[in-house]
C-alpha positions in Angstrom: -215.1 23.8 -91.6 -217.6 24.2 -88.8 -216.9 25.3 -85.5 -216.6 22.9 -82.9 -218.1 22.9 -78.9 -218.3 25.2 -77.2 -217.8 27.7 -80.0 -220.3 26.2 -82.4 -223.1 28.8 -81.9 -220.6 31.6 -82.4 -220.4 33.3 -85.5 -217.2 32.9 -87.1 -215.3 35.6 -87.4 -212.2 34.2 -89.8 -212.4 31.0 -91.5 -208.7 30.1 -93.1 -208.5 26.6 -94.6 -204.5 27.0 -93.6 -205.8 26.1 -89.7 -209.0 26.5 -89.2 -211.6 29.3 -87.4 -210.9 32.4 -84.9 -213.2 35.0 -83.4 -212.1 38.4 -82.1 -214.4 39.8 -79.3 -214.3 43.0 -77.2 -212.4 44.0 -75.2 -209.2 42.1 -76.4 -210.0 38.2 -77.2 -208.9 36.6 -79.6 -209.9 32.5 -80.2 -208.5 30.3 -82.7 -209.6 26.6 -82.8 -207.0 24.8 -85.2 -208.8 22.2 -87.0 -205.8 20.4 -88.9 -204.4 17.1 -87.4 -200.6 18.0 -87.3 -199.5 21.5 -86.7 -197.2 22.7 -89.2 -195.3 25.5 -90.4 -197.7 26.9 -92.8 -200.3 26.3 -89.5 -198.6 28.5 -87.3 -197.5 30.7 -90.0 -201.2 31.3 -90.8 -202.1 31.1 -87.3 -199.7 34.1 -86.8 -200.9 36.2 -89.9 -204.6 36.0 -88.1 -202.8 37.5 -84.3 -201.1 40.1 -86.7 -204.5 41.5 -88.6 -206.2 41.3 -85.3 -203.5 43.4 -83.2 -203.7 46.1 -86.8 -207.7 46.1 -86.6 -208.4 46.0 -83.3 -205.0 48.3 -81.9 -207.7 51.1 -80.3 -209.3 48.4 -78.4 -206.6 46.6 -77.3 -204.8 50.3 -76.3 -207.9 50.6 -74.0 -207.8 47.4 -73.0 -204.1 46.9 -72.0 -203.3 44.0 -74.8 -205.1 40.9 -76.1 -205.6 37.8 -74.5 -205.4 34.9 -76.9 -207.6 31.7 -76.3 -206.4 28.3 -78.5 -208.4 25.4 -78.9 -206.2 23.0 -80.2 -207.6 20.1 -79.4 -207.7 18.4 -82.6 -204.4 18.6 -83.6 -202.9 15.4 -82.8 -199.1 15.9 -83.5 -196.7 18.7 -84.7 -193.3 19.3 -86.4 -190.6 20.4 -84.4 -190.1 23.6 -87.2 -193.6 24.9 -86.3 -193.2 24.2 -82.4 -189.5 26.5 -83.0 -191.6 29.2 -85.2 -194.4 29.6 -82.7 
């Protein structure tokens, strides 16, 4: 798993086979770039367990920062199930 343009000089941050890469970066970003065809239940699942660790690590920040903005790249998956569209 590599990232893909425009975040392929950045280094990765998290690297979860279950969806693909994310980077956190002050104050309060967070980017995820799925890299699985369909989105699924165990993507968005996996996908939210990454948001969750990020707003437990990084809660100073984000206190001074009013919240986190989230940034998805999901522009290689292709197709989703309608139970991971409803979970996320």
């Amino acid at each position: 798993m590599k990232p893909l343009p425009p975040f392929q000089t950045w280094p990765v941050h998290l690297r979860d086979p279950r969806f693909g890469l994310a980077w956190y970066t002050r104050p309060g970003v967070f980017v995820n770039q799925i890299q699985k065809k369909r989105g699924t239940v165990e993507v968005a699942s996996a996908l939210h367990d990454a948001i969750d660790h990020v707003l437990e690590w990084q809660a100073e920040d984000l206190r001074e920062h009013g919240g986190l903005l989230i940034i998805h790249d999901w522009r290689e998956m292709r197709s989703y199930d309608s139970e991971a569209r409803s979970l996320y």
